[in-house]
Every structure is written in structure tokens, then in C-alpha cells.
N, C-alpha and C positions, 0 to 999 in steps of 0.2 A: 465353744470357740470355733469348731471345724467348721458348724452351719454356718457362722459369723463369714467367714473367710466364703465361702461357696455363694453363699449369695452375693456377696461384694462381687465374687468373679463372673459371677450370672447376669449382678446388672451392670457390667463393664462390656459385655460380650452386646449385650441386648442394646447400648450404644451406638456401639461400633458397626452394628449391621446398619442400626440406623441412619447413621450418619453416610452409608453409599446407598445413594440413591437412583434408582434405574427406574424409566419411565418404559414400561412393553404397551406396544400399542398392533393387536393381530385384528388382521385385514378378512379374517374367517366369513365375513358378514359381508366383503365386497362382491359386486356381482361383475360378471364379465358385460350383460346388457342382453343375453338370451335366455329365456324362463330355464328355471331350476338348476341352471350353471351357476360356479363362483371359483373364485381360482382356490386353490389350494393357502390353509395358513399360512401367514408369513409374520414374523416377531422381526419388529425392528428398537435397538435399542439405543435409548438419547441420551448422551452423557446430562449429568444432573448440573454441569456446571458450565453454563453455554459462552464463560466466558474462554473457557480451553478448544472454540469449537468453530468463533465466528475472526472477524479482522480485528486489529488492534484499533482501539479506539487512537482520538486526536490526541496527542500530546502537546503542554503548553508550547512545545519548543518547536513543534515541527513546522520546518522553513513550506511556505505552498509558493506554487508559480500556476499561472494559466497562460496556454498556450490555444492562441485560436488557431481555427479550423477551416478550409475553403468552404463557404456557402452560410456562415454568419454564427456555427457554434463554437463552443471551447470544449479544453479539457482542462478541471483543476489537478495539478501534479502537488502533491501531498507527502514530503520525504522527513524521515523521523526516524535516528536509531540504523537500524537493520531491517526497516519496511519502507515501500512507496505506493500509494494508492494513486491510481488514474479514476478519474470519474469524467465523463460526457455530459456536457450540460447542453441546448436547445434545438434536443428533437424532441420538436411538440406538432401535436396537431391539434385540431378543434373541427364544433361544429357547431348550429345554434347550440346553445345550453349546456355545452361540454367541453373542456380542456384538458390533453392529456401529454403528459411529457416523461417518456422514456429512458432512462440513463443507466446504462451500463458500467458495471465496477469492477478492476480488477485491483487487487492489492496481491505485491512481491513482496514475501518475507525470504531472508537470506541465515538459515540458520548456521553457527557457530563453526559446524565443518563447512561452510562454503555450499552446502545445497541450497537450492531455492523450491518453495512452495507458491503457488501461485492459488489467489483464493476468489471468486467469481460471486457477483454480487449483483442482482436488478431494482434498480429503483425504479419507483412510480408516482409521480406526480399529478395530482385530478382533480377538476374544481366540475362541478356540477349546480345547475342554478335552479332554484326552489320547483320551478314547476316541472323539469325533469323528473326531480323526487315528489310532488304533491300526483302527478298522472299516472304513477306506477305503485302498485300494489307491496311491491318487494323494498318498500324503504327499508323494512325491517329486519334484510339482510343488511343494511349497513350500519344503523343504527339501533338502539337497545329502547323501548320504551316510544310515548309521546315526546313529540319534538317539543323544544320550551321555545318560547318565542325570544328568550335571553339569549345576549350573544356568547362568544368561548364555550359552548357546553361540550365535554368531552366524546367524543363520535369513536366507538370499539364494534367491532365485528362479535355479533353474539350468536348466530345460526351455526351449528353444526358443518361443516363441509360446503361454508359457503365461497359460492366462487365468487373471489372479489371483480379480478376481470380475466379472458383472453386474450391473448399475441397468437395471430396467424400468422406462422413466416412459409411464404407460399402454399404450399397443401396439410404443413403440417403445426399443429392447433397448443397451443401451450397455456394450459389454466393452471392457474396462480389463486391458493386458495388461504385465506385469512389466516387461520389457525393456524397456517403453516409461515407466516411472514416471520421476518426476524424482528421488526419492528411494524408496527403500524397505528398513525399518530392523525387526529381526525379533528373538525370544530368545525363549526356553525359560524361565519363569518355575519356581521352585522346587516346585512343587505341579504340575508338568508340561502348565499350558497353555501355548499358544503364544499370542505376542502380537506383532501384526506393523502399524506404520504405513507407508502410501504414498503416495505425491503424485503426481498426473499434471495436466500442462498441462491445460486446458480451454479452450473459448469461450462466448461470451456467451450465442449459442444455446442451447449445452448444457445450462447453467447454467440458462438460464431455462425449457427443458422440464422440466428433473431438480425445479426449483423449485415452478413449479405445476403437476403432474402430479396429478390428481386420484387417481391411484392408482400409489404407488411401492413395488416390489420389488428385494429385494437375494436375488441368488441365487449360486453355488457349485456347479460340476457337482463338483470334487476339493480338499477334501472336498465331499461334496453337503450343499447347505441352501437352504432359501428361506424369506425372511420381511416381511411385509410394513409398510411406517411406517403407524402410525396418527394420527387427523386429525390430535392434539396438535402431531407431529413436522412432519407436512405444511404447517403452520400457520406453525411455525417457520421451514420454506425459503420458504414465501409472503411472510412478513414481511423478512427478510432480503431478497428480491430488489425485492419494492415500495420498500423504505426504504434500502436502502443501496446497491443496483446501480443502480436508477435515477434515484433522488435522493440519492444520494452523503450518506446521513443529515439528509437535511435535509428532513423530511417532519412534522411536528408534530400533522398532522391523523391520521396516522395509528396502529394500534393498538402503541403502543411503549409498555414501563415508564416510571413518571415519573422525573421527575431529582433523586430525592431522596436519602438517601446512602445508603440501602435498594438504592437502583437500579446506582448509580454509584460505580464504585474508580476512583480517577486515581493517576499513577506515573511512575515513571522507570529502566529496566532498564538 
């Protein structure tokens, strides 16, 4: 009866560990970029349950508005509960065979004593046309396998440490690497581009150098591209971060569309 009872409590315990789950990922192996350096280990650990970790998703209820922007973009305002999400929609650039659109996310949670947590978010939007990816070697950073000539086929980041793209904001370089997106959603469009959105966490800083950066590039070593936002678009991450990051939309003096129904959709998704 006593063993009866200790094993019960043995595989009770042997659960329980199981059930907390810690992901250690050490950097021992990283190199700094000079032979026979590497920095010192570093253990970083990622809670197992990423919904305690990212923004609150849409609720059915949450009322949205958009508010446009001087120079042709918006922002959708997304309020629900005790959170508000701003997002920037149309700063895009292009070139032949490439389309890329930039949006910045911030979402305010207001918790229960009255503090606020503010949580920073970069989307990426990007269409690329077949012979972009047929004349470069490195499809296979973005895709898994031979391409099906079928349209919807699902498009996943499967190389290692692959960079999906850069943000230059002025001299200083920001890669954004696959594994690390918080979402990243891809397919083969019928006419053989590929069209691939990604998310990756951000902070405040990043945000606000990516923001007002007097001179911002979006570049691609696989496929190779580089192209750069012009003032228009730059205007747009300016105003988006004076007006909504730091005055959480409440800025009046400043260069915002009017509030007239020209300007302004209200809703309920």
C-alpha cells in the first residue's frame, strides 16, 4: 500500500513539472563577426504560453474608427474593454517586382489599478512577382520545398536564422528575422506572386527611430531588393507617432484629417 501511494505521488509530481514549460535558447554559438570571438552565454527564457505575452486579440464587440492622415494614409482605432490598439495603414513603397507596406502597432492596456502598459508591434506587408523569386537562389529562405504551380499553397519561413527583411532608419540597420515573428502568414497568389504578412514584437524606441528617421530603407539580401520610403510615407510614421504614441490621439493642434465623414468610419466588428 505505501509503494501504491508513492508512486501515485511520483507520477503527480512528474506532471506537474510537465506541465511548466520553459523554452532556453543560449546564444553560446553566436559570434560577434571577428575569428575566434563570441560573446559570452546568454539564456533567455519564453514563457510557454504566448497568449500572456502578446496584445489582446479582436473581440466581437470592439467598436473600430479610422482616422485619416495628412498625405493619403489612415489609422484604424480599435477600442474593446480596457485596451485600444492604433495601427498605420499606407506607408507603402515599391519597385519593379516588389511591394512593401510598413505599419506600426501600438496597443494600451489599462490595467485594474489604473496603470497603463503600452505594447509595440511591426507589421509587414510584401508582394513579390515570380521572376523576383525565379532569378534568386535564396527562394528557399522563404519558402519550404519545390513551388506547386497550384494556387493558396501555404508559404512558412523554414531556414534557421533567416532574415526575412531589413528597416534602415538612417545609419542604423534593423533585421527582423522569421523565427522570431509573432505571426507569419504566406501563399502563392494565382498569377504567381508571392504575398507574405509578419508581425514581430517591437519597443518604443524602435518605433520611434523607425518613425522619424529622416531617411528610411527596406532592404532584402534573398530575394535582393532595396527601396526607399519617400517624404509622403515618412510623414505618415511622423504623424502616427507625434499623435497617437505620444498623445494616445489626443493632439488636435496637430497635422491630422478633420473629423468630418470624409475623414471618419465608426463600427462595430
Amino acid at each position: 500500500m505505501k509503494n501504491r501511494v508513492l508512486m501515485i505521488l511520483s507520477t503527480v509530481l512528474i506532471l506537474a513539472v510537465g506541465a511548466c514549460t520553459v523554452n532556453v535558447y543560449d546564444y553560446s554559438t553566436h559570434s560577434e563577426g571577428s575569428a575566434g570571438s563570441s560573446q559570452p552565454p546568454d539564456t533567455v527564457y519564453v514563457h510557454s504560453d504566448p497568449d500572456h505575452i502578446t496584445a489582446p486579440s479582436t473581440e466581437p464587440d470592439t467598436v473600430t474608427t479610422r482616422r485619416a492622415l495628412v498625405g493619403g494614409g489612415s489609422v484604424l482605432i480599435e477600442e474593446c474593454d480596457n485596451w485600444t490598439r492604433y495601427t498605420l495603414f499606407g506607408c507603402k513603397t515599391e519597385t519593379d517586382g516588389v511591394a512593401f507596406e510598413i505599419r506600426p502597432v501600438m496597443t494600451s492596456i489599462t490595467g485594474s489599478d489604473g496603470s497603463v502598459t503600452e505594447d509595440f508591434q511591426l507589421e509587414f506587408d510584401c508582394r513579390m512577382q515570380s521572376y523576383i523569386l525565379d532569378s534568386d537562389e535564396g527562394e528557399s529562405a522563404l519558402v519550404g520545398g519545390s513551388r506547386s504551380s497550384s494556387a493558396g499553397r501555404s508559404v512558412m519561413p523554414v531556414v534557421t536564422g533567416t532574415n526575412l527583411v531589413t528597416i534602415v532608419a538612417n545609419r542604423t540597420s534593423f533585421p527582423f528575422i522569421a523565427e522570431q515573428a509573432r505571426s507569419y502568414d504566406g501563399d502563392w497568389l494565382p498569377d504567381g506572386t508571392l504575398s507574405y504578412s509578419a508581425a514581430f514584437a517591437s519597443s518604443e524606441w524602435m518605433v520611434r527611430d523607425i518613425c522619424t528617421a529622416e531617411q528610411l530603407v527596406v532592404m532584402s539580401e534573398s530575394p535582393e531588393y532595396r527601396m526607399i520610403f519617400g517624404d509622403d510615407e515618412r510623414r505618415l510614421l511622423q504623424q502616427f507617432f507625434d499623435i497617437f504614441v505620444l498623445h494616445g490621439g489626443e493632439a488636435p493642434a496637430l497635422p491630422v484629417g478633420g473629423g468630418g465623414a470624409a475623414d471618419m468610419d465608426s463600427g462595430r466588428i
